[in-house]
C-alpha positions as MATLAB code, in Angstrom:
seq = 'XXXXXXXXXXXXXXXXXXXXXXXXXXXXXXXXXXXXXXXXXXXXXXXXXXXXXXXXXXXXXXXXXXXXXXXXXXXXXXXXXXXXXXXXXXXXXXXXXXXXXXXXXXXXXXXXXXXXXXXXXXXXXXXXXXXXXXXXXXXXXXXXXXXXXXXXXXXXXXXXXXXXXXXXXXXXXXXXXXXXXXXXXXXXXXXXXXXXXXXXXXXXXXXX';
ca = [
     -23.632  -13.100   13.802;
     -20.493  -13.898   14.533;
     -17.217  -11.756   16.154;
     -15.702   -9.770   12.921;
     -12.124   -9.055   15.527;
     -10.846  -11.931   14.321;
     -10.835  -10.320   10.069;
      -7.720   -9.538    8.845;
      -6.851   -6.080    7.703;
      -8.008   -6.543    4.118;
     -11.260   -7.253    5.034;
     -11.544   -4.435    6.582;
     -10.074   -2.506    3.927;
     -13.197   -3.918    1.312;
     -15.244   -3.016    4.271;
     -14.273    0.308    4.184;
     -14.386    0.801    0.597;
     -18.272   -0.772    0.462;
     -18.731    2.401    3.648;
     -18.435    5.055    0.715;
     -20.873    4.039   -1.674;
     -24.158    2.464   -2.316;
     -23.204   -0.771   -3.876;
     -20.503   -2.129   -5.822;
     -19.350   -5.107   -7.410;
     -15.825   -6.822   -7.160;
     -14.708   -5.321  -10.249;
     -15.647   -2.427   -8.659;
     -14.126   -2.769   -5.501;
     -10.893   -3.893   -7.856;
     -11.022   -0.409   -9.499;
     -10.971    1.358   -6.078;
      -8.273   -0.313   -4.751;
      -6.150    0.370   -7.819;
      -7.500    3.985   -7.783;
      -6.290    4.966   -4.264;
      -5.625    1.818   -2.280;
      -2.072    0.828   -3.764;
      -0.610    3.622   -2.973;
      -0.516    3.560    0.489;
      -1.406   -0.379    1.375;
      -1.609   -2.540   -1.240;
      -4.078   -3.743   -4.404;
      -5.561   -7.207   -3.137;
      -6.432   -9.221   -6.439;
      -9.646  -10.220   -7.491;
      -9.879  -13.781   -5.848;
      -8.701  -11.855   -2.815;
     -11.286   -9.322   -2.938;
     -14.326  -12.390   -3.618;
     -12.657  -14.256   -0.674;
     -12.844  -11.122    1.239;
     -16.568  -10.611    0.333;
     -17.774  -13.610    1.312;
     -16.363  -13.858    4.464;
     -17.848  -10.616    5.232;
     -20.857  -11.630    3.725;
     -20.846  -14.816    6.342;
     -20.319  -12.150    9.247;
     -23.587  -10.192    8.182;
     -21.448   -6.814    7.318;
     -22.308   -7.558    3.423;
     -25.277   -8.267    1.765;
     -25.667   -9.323   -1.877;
     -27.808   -9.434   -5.185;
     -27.529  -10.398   -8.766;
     -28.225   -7.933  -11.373;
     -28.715   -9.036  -14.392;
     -27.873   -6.918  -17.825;
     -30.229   -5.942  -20.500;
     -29.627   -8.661  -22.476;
     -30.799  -11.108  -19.949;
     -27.784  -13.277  -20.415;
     -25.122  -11.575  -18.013;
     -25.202  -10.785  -14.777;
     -23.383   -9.111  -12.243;
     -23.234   -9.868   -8.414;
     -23.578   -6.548   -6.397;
     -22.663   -6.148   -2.952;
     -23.340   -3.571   -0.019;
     -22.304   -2.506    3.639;
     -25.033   -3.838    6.472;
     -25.493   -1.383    9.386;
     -23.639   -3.682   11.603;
     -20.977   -3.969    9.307;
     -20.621    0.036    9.034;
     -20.800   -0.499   13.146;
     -17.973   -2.898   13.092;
     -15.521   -0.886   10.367;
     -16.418    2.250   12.484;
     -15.645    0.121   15.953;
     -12.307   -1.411   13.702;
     -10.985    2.536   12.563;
     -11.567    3.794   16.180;
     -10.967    1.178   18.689;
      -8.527   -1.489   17.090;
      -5.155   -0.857   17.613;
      -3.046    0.609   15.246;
       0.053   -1.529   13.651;
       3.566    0.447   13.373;
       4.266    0.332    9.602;
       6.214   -2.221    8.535;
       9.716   -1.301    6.234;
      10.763   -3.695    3.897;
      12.659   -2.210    1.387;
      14.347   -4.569   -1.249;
      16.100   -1.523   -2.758;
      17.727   -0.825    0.389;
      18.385   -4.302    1.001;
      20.728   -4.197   -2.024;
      22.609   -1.203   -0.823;
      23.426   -2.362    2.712;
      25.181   -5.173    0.776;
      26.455   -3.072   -1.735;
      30.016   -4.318   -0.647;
      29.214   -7.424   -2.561;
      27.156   -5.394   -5.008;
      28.923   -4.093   -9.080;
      28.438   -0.192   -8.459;
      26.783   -0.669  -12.210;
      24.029   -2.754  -10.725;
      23.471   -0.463   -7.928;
      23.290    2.347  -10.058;
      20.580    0.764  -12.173;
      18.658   -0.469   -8.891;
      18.601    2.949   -7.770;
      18.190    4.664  -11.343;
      15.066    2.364  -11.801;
      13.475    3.151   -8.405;
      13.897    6.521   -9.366;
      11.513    6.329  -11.874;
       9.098    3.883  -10.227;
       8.660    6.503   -7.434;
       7.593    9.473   -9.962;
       5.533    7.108  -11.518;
       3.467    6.146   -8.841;
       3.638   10.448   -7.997;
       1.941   10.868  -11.458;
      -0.342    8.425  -11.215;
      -1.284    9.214   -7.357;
      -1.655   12.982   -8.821;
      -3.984   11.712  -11.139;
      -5.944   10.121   -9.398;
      -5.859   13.234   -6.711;
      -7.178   15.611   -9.035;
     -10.043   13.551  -10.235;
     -11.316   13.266   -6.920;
     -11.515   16.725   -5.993;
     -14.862   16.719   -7.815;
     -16.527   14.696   -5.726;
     -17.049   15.358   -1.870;
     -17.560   12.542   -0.332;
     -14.392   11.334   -1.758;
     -12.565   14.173    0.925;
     -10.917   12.019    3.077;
      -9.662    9.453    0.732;
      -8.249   12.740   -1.848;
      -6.169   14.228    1.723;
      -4.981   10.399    1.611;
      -3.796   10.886   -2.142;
      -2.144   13.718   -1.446;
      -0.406   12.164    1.316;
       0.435    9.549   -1.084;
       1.929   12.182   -3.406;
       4.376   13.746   -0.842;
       5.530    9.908    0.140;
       6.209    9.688   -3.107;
       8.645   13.111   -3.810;
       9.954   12.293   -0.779;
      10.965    8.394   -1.609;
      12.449    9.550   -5.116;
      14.787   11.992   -3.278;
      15.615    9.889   -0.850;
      16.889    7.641   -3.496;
      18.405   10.482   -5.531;
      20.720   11.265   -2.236;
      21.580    7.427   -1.795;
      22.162    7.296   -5.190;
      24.665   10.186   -4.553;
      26.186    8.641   -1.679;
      27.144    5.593   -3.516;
      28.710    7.099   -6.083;
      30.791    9.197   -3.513;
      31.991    5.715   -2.314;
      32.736    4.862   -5.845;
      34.996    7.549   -6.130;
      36.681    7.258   -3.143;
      37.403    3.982   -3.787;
      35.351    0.378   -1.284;
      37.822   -0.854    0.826;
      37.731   -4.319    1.050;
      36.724   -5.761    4.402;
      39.198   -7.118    7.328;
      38.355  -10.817    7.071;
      40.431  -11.272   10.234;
      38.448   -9.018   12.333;
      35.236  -10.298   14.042;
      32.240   -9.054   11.974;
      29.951   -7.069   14.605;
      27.558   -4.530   14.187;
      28.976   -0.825   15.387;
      28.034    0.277   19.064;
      24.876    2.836   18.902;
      25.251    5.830   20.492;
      21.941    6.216   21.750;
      22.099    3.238   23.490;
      24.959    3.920   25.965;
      24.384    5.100   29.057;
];
């Protein structure tokens, strides 16, 4: 068996999912990541999730089996965690180290240009990430409440609720942006000194 410390994070993240259950197939593994995994890393699509599978597959953390439907015709390919692949996602969660989470925010992106930005097209920016945010608050509240039921679904429903507060939190945040912008608006963008060298300001935290 080869080293799995050279899989990248997604791997580990189908790893994980495979940890909770018996046995599931891709479109299973789809449905979980669209059930709790968006929210807080991303969906991977279901080439991704195949590719993932048989690379873990080729590391001896997954086995496989077909199972084939009543009709004889159809089948389905199944797949489940090894014991050295719940070793190695149990070695990844507690040993590995942990990556500082990475900000890239195209809606903010807009507004730190906003000098070259219509304040009509900022407005709608803002107005629409408004909404996507308590969207994806519904939706993660959903999703929260229908795992309550089930206990071994504990520690992915705290995650949910996590995901919920992020949420609140990211549509006020725009909310006040949104309200700081049109504060600008009103008092009126002056335009900027072309003559004067463009610089970024001095940080007070980093004088000494």
């Amino acid at each position: 068996m080869t080293s799995g410390t050279d899989l990248p994070t997604t791997s580990w993240a189908v790893l994980g999912m495979l940890s909770h259950t018996d046995e599931l197939s891709g479109y299973d593994l789809k449905k979980w990541a669209d059930w709790s995994l968006q929210f807080f890393y991303w969906s991977p699509s279901f080439s991704q999730i195949y590719a993932e599978l048989k690379r873990l597959e080729k590391h001896g953390y997954v086995t496989s089996r077909t199972v084939t439907s009543e009709d004889g015709v159809r089948g389905k390919r199944m797949y489940a965690i090894t014991t050295s692949g719940r070793d190695a996602v149990a070695h990844w969660v507690n040993h590995s180290p942990v990556e500082a989470p990475v900000l890239k925010h195209s809606v903010l992106l807009r507004a730190w240009l906003g000098h070259l930005a219509e304040p009509e097209r900022l407005r709608e920016i803002l107005t629409a990430h408004i909404d996507y945010a308590e969207k994806t608050r519904r939706r993660a509240a959903a999703d929260a409440e229908g795992s309550d039921a089930n206990p071994d679904w504990a520690f992915p429903s705290a995650v949910l609720r996590w995901c919920i507060r992020h949420y609140e939190a990211e549509r006020q945040l725009a909310e006040d942006l949104l309200d700081d912008l049109e504060a600008l608006n009103k008092r009126g963008r002056l335009p900027r000194n072309r003559e004067a060298p463009l610089a970024p300001p001095k940080s007070k935290a980093r004088r000494r």
